[in-house]
N, C-alpha and C positions, 0 to 999 in steps of 0.2 A: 617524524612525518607520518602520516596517516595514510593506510593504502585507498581508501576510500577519502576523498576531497569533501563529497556531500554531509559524511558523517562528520568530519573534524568543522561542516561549516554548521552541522546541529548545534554543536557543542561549544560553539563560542557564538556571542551575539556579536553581532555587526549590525553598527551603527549606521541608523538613515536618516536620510535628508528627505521627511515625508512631504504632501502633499498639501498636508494643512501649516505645516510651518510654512511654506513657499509662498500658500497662497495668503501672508503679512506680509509680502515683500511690497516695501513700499519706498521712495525717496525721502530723504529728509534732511535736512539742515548737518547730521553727525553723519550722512553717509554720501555726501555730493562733493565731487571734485569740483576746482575752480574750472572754468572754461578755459581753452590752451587756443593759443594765438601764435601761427607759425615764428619758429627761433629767428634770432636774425641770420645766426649760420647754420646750417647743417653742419652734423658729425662728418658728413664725405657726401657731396652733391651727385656722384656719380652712381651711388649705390640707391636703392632700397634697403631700409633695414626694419626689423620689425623682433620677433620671440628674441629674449635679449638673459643670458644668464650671465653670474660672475665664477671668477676662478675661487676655488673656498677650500680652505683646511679640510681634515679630517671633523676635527670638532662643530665645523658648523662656519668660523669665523672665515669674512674675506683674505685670501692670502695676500700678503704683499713679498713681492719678488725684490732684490734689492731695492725696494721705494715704489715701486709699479705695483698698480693692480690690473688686471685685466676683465675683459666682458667677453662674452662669446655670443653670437647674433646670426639669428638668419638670414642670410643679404640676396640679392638678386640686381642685376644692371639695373640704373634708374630710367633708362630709355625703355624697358618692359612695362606691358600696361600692370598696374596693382592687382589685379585680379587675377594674375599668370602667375604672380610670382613664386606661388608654393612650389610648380610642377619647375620650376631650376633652381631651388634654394640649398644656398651654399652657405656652410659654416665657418664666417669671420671669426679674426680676432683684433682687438682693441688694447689701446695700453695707455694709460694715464697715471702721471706723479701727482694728479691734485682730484682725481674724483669729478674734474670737471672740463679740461679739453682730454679729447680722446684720440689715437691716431693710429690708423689703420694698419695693422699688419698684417693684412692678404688673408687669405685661406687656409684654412689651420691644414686642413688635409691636400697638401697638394699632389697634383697627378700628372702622370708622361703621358702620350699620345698612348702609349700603348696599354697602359693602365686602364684609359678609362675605354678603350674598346674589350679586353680582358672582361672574366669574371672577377670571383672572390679575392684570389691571387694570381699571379705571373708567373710566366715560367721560372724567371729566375726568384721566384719565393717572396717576392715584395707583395705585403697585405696591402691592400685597400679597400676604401669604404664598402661597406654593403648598402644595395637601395641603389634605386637611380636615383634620387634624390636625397637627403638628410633632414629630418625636421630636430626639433627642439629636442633639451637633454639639460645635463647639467655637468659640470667640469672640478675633479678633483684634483687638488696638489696635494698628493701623499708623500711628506717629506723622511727619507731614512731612518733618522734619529727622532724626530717628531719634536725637535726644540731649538734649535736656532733657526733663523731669518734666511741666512746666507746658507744654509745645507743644500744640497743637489734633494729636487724631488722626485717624483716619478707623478707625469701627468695620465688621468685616465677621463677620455672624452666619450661622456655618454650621449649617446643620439637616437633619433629613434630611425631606422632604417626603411624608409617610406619604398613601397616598390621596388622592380628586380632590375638589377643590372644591364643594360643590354636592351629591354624591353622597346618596341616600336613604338607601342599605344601606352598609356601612362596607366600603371595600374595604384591600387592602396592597398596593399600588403604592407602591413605593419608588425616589424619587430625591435624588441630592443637591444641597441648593441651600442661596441664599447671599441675606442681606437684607443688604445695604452700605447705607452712609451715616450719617446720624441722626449727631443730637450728642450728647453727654453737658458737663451743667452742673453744678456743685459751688456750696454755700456752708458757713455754719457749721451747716446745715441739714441737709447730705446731701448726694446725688448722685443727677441726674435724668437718663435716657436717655429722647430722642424723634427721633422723626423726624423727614422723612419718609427710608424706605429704599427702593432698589431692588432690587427680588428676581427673582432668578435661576436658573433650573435648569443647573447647572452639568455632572453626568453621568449619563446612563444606562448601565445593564448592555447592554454588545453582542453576548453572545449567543455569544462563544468565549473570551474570557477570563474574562468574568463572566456567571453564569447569568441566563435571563432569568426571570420568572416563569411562563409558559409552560413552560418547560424543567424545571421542577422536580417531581420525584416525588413526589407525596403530601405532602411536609414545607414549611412557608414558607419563602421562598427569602429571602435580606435581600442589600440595597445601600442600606445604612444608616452613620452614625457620621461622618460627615464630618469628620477630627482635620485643622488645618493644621502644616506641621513644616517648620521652614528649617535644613538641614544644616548644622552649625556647619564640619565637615569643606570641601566644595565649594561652599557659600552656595547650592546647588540647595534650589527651590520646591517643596515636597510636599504632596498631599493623601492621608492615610490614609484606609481606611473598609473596616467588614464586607461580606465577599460570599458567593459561593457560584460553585466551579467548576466548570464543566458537566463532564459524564463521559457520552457519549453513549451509551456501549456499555459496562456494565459488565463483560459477558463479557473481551472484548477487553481491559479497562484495569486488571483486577485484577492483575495479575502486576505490572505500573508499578506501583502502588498496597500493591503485598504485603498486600492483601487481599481476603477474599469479594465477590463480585459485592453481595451485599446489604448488605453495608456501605458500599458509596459513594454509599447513596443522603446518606450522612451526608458533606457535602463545604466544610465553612468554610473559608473563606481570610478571608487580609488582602490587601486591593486597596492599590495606589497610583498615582495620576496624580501628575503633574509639569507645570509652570507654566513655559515655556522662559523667558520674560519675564522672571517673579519678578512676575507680574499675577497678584494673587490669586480672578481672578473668571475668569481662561482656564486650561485642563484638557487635560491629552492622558494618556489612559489608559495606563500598562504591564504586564506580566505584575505577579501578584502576589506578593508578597514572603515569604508563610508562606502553606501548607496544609495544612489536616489532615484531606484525603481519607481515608475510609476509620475517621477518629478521630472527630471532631465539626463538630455542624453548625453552630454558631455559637461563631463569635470574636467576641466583643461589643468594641462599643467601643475598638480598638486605639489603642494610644498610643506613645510613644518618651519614655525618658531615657537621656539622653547624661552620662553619666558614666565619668570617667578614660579617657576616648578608646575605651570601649565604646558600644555600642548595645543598648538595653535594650528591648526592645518587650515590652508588659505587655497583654493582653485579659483582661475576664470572659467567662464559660459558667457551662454550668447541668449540674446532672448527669444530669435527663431530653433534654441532648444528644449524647450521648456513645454512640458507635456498639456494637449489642447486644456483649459480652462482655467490653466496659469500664467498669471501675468510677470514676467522677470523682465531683466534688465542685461544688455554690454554689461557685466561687472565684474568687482571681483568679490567672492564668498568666502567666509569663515565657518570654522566649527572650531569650539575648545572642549578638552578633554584633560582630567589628571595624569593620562597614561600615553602611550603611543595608542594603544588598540581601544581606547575610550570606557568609556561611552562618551561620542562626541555629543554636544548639543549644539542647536548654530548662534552664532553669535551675535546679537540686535535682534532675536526669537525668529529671527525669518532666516537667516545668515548672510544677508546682505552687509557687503563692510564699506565698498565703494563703487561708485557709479558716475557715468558723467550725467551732465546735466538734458533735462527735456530739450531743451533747445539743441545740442548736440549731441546724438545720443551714441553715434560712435566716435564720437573724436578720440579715446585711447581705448588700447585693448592688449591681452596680456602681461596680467598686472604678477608683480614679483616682489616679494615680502622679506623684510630683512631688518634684523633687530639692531636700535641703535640706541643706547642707553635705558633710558623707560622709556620709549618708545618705538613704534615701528616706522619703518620707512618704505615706501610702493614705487616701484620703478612700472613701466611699461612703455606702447611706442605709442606713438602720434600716428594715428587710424584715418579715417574723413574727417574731413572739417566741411563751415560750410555748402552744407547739405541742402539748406532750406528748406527740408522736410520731406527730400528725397531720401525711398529706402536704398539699401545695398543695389538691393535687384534693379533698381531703377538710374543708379551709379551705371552698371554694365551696357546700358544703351545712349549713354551719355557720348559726345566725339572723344579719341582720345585724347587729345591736347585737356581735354577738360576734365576726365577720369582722371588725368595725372595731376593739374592744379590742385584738385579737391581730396589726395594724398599727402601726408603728411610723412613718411617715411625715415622716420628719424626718432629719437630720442623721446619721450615727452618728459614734461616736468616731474619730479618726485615731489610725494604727495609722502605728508606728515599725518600719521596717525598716532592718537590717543587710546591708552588700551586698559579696562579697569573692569578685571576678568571676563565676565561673558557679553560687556560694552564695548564697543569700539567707538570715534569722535573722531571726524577732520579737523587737525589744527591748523593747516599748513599748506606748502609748497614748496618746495626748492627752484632752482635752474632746472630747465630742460636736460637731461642725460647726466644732474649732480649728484653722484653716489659718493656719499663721504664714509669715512669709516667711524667706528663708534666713538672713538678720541678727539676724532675732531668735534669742533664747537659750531652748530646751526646760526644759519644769520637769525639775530633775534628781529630785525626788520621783518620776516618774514614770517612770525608767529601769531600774527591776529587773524589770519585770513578767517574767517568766517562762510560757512555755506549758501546759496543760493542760486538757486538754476538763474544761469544767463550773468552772472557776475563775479566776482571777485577778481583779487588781484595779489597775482602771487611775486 
């Protein structure tokens, strides 16, 4: 490690997501989702569900638990209007033997009366979450021996710890942390995750590589996403997660930047620490791996697929991020790279890999990337529908009865991608909420779909 952060970010290039690559970003036929038409049933009619991760190996691959796999999902009561639901989002879990019905097993972190009035811990030494709330993360089963099915693992639930505990008025302090332990039990019943876990705040933004919130101009600053990733390449320990890089002076740093002083106030990166150990609860921060000063403020959620000896790192964004005189899109974005630390380049030369269609332009959102044979597969959830050519903002003035109709809160369909190096191509579709594993065999009825705003059928 470097005692100076600034020096050790001289000395390595970090890869951007410039200005003139964004401003290609354009729809087309290889990067349009079909249009999504509400399921016939919701995953759980009671919930909200939306940021949606799976339980995964060390390696990378989904685990399966005696024949189960699981999802983990941020929920909220579905009597809450959509627009509320970050400021009480709570971490489900899910459990399915076919990748295709799913069924609700409660709250992964559950709490006593006296927990969730407490702080960090209780008198009697029981951890619990940090954050009044929890946002998105990612969930490892790190099994003992590291080779049979049926071994005991040890589960470590990454989240991002939104806001303090206790808090009156909602704040967004963002950190990343970690509830380890807890079992999970199977019968011909299902699958039961409990605890107890211990929770941990793993990292803070330091304030020169990563913004702090203090540090940020008018716009929310995030140190959010906590993705875990073990390099198939050098077996090195990673933690991905969104941030934001400080830019102190943007007179000074525009010309770096190849752009306007006023556009950096727009400055997402992807962060990563590294685990010298392969301890997945100890952290040391390094410069970050992609940035898109100057482009957009938020990389949501970043991820990595490793396929054919490439590096695939896949984030959503929104289009109300994208720095004034760039047109972007709801999507979801690629960059490929030979390495973890790149050089990424973006993927279709703009890095657009999917998007929904003009006709609805947020009907999904937080897309999620996962290798299945030669191909990738995109999970996310069902956003608005049915807009008419109303924006967000104009959803919020709508009655509620009608806010909630024009929510989709559930699963969406998985979306088949074609991948042939720095190309990506819509093939496909699956079912609403169908994560299959790499073994199993895609419906071929469902291989033609073809792109076009306002059609297809998946």
């Amino acid at each position: 490690m470097h005692d100076d952060p600034r020096s050790a970010r001289e000395e390595r290039t970090i890869s951007r997501w410039t200005r003139s690559q964004a401003a290609a970003i354009r729809r087309s036929e290889e990067t349009l989702a079909p249009v999504v038409y509400p399921p016939a049933e919701d995953i759980d009619p009671d919930l909200h569900i939306w940021d949606t991760w799976l339980l995964r190996n060390r390696d990378g691959t989904i685990a399966e638990i005696d024949g189960y796999r699981v999802i983990f999902s941020l929920t909220a009561p579905a009597d809450l209007l959509p627009g509320k639901r970050h400021d009480v989002a709570t971490i489900r879990y899910f459990y399915s033997r076919d990748g295709r019905e799913w069924t609700c097993g409660g709250p992964v972190f559950e709490e006593s009366a006296e927990q969730r009035s407490a702080g960090s811990r209780t008198e009697s030494g029981d951890s619990v979450p940090f954050g009044s709330r929890q946002w998105a993360g990612s969930a490892l089963y790190d099994r003992r021996g590291g080779a049979a099915d049926d071994e005991d693992g040890r589960l470590y639930l990454y989240y991002t710890a939104s806001g303090t505990r206790g808090e009156s008025d909602l704040t967004y302090t963002q950190r990343l942390a970690v509830g380890s332990g807890g079992t999970v039990e199977t019968d011909d019943d299902g699958l039961e995750i409990s605890g107890p876990f211990n929770h941990e705040i793993l990292l803070e933004p330091d304030g020169t590589e990563y913004e702090r919130e203090e540090q940020s101009r008018g716009m929310i600053y995030t140190f959010r996403d906590p993705w875990f990733f073990e390099d198939p390449q050098t077996g090195e320990t990673c933690l991905l997660f969104e941030a934001n890089t400080p830019v102190p002076d943007p007179e000074l740093e525009s010309e770096r930047y190849d752009a306007d002083p006023e556009h950096l106030d727009f400055n997402g990166s992807v962060g990563i620490a590294v685990s010298p150990s392969g301890d997945p609860t100890e952290w040391e921060l390094e410069s970050p791996i992609l940035e898109g000063v100057g482009t957009n403020q938020e990389l949501e959620r970043p991820h990595l697929v490793v396929q054919n000896g490439r590096y695939y790192l896949f984030l959503s964004s929104h289009e109300h991020t994208f720095a004034e005189g760039l047109e972007g899109y709801d999507a979801l974005y690629g960059f490929v790279a030979d390495s973890l630390r790149g050089e990424y380049v973006p993927l279709n030369e703009s890095g657009l890999v999917l998007t929904n269609p003009e006709s609805a332009p947020f009907q999904t959102y937080s897309w999620l990337a996962y290798p299945h044979r030669e191909e990738i597969l995109v999970s996310s959830f069902f956003n608005y529908y049915d807009l008419r050519g109303l924006s967000l903002d104009d959803v919020a003035h709508l009655p509620d009865d009608e806010q909630q109709r024009r929510f989709g809160g559930t699963l969406a369909p998985t979306v088949r991608l074609g991948v042939d190096g720095t190309e990506t191509r819509v093939l496909g579709a699956l079912d609403h909420g169908h994560l299959p594993l790499p073994r199993e065999d895609l419906p071929t009825l469902l291989s033609s779909y073809r792109g076009g705003d306002g059609g297809g059928e998946y």
